[in-house]
C-alpha positions as CSV (number, residue, x, y, z in Angstrom):
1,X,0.0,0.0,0.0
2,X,1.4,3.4,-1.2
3,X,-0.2,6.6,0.7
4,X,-0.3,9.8,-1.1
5,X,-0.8,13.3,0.3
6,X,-2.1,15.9,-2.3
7,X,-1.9,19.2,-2.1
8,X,-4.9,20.7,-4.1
9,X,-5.6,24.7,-5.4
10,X,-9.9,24.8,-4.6
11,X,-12.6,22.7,-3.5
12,X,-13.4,21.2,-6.9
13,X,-10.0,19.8,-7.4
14,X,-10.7,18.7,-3.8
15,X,-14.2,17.3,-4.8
16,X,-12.5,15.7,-7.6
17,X,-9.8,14.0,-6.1
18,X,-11.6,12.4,-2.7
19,X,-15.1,11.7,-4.8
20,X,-13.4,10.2,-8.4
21,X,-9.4,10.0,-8.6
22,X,-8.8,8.2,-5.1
23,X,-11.2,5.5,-6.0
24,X,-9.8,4.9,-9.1
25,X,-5.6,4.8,-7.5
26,X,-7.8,2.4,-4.6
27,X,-7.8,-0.1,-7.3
28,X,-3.3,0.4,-7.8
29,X,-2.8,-0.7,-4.0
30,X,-2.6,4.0,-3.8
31,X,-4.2,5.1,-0.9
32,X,-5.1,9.3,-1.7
33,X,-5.7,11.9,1.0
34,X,-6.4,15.1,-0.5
35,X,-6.4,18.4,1.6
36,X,-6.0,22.6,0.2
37,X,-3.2,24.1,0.3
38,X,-2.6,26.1,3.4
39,X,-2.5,29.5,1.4
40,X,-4.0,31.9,3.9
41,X,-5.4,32.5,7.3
42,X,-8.1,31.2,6.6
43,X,-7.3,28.2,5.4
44,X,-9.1,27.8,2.2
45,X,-6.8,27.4,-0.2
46,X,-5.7,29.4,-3.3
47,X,-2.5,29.9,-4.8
48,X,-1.1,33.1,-3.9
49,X,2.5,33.3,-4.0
50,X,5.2,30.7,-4.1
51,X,6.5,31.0,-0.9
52,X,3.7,29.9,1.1
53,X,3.2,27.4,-1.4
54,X,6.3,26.1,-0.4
55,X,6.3,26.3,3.1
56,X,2.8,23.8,3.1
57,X,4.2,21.6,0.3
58,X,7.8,21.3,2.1
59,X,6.4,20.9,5.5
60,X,4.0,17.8,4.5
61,X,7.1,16.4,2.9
62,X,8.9,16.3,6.1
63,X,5.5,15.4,8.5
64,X,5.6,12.3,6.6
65,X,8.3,10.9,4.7
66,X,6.9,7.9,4.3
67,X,4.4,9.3,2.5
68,X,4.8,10.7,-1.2
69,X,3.2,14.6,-1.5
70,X,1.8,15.5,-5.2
71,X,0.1,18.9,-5.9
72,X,-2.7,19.5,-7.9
73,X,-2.6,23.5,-9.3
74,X,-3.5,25.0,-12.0
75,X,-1.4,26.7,-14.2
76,X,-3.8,29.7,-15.4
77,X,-3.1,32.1,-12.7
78,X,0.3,30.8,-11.4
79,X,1.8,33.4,-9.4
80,X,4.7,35.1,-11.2
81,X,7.0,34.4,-8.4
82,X,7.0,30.4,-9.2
83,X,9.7,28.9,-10.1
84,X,11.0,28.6,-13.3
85,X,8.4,31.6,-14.9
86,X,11.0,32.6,-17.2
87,X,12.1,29.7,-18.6
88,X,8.5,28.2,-19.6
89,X,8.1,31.7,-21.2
90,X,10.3,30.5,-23.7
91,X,8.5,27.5,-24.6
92,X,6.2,27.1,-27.2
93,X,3.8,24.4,-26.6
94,X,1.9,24.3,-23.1
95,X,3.2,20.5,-22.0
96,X,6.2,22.2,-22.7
97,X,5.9,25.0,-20.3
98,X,4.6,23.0,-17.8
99,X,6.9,20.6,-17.9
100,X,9.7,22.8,-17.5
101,X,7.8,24.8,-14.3
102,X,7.5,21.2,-12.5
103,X,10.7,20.7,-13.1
104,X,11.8,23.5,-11.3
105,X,9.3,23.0,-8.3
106,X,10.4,19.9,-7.8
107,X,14.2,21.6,-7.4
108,X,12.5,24.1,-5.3
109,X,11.0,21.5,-2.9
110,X,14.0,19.3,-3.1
111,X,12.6,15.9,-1.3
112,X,12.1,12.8,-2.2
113,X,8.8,12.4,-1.6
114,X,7.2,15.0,-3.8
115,X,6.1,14.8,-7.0
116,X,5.0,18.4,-8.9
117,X,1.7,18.4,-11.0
118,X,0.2,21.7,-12.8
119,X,-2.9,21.3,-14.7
120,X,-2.9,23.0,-18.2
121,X,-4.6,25.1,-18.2
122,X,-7.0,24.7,-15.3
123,X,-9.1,22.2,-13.8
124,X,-12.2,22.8,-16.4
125,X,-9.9,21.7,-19.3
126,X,-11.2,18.2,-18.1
127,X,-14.2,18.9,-18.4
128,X,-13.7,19.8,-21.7
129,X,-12.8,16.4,-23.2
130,X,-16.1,16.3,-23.3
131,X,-18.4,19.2,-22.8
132,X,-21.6,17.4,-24.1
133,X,-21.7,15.4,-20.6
134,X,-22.2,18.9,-19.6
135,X,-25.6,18.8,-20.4
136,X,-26.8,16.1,-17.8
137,X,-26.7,18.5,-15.2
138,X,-27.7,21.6,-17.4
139,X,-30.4,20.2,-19.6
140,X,-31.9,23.5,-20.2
141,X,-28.6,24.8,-21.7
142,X,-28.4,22.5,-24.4
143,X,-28.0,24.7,-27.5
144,X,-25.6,27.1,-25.2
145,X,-23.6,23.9,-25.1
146,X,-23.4,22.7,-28.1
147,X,-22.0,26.0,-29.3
148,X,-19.2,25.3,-26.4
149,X,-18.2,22.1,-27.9
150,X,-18.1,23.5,-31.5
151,X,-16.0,26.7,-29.6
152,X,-13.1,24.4,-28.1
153,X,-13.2,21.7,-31.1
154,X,-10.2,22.8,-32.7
155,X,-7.7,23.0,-30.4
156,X,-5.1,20.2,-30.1
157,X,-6.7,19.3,-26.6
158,X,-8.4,20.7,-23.6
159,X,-5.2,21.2,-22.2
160,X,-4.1,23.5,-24.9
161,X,-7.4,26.2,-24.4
162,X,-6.1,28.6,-23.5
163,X,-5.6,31.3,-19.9
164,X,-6.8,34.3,-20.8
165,X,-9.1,36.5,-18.3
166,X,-12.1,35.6,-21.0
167,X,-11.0,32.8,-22.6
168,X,-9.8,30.2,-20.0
169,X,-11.8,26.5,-19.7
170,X,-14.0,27.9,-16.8
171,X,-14.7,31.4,-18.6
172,X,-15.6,29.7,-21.8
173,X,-18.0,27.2,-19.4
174,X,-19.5,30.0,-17.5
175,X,-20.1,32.0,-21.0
176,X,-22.5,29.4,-21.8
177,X,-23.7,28.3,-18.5
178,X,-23.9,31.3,-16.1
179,X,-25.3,29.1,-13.6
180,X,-22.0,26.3,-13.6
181,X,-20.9,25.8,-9.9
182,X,-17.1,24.3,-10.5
183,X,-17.0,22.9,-6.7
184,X,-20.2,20.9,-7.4
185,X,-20.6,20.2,-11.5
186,X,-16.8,19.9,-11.6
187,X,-16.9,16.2,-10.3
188,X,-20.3,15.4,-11.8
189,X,-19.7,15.8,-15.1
190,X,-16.0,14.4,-14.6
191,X,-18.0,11.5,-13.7
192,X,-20.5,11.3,-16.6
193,X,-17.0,12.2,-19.1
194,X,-15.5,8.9,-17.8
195,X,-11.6,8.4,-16.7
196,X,-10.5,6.9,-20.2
197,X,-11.8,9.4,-22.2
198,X,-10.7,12.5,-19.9
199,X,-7.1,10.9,-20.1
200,X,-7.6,10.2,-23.7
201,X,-7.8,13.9,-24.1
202,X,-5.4,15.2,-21.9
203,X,-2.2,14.0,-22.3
204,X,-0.3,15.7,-18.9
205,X,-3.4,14.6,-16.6
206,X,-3.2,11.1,-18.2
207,X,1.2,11.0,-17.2
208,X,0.6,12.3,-13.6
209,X,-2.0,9.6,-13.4
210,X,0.3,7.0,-14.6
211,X,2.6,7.9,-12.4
212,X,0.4,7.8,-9.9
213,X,-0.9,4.1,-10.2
214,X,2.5,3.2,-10.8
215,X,3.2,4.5,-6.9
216,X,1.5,0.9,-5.9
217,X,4.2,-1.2,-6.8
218,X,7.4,1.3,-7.0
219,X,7.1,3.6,-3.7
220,X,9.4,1.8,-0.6
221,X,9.1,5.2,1.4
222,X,12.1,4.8,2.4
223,X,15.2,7.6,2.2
């Protein structure tokens, strides 16, 4: 049995993770407890600024070695003080960039126990693998959604839509769907989407979860 601590941004990553993605790494011998990161006073997550990030993400990594820590962040909105910012500027392609930004977190935190993950763009890109499932839940918004799905069909993948203030995956949602609650739909509709074809569709989500599952039969937690 492998026992995973994640760090996650809001409560729908949250929802996500303790209502869908533990029960799934059950079934790889990877036990999941999922908690926000410890951002501000009051304790409700967000990512603010690297710093704090680090401090919560180091300290777990130390409160239980045996234990690996993962995050779960998004990259729209990253604060500019993360590390490596200036070098994923440089890259072209998204996987790119954020392949280059958890490289550097994971120099930052330096233990190992912790293994870096940054959504492209946000959490809603999963969603997006299949936005018809949306309309389960929001049956009344049917023609507002199909216009969604033939908005994001031609990017490369949900993970490539991209961060802008308008044009991010839960902008583009709430365009359509004023109504969308993230921290209740989110895990829904994730749900109704199905794991296969959400990793199918995203190609970073689908490594992290590999790796993940892979945790059941490769993690000795030991130094």
């Amino acid at each position: 049995m492998t026992r995973v601590n994640m760090v996650v941004e809001g409560q729908a990553e949250e929802n996500f993770v303790r209502e869908f993605l533990s029960r799934h790494l059950a079934a790889f011998d990877v036990f999941v407890t999922a908690r926000l990161v410890m951002t501000s006073a009051t304790g409700r997550g967000g990512v603010t600024n690297y710093p704090r990030i680090h401090h919560d993400v180091s300290r777990w990594c130390r409160q239980d070695p045996g234990a690996v820590v993962t995050s779960f962040f998004d990259l729209y909105a990253l604060p500019t003080d993360f590390p490596g910012t200036d070098r994923a500027a440089r890259k072209l392609d998204v996987h790119d960039k954020v392949l280059a930004l958890e490289e550097s977190f994971a120099a930052s935190i330096a233990m190992r126990n912790f293994i870096p993950y940054l959504q492209p763009y946000e959490f809603e890109a999963l969603i997006l693998s299949d936005p018809g499932k949306l309309e389960v839940y929001y049956p009344c918004h049917a023609a507002r959604i199909h216009a969604l799905a033939e908005e994001v069909a031609g990017y490369p993948s949900p993970e490539h839509i991209n961060e802008g203030r308008d044009t991010a995956p839960s902008k583009r949602i709430l365009k359509h769907i004023p109504g969308y609650k993230k921290s209740l739909a989110g895990t829904l509709v994730a749900m109704e989407i199905g794991l296969p074809t959400i990793r199918s569709r995203c190609r970073h989500f689908d490594r992290w979860v590999t790796t993940l599952e892979g945790l059941g039969t490769s993690w000795t937690g030991k130094a």
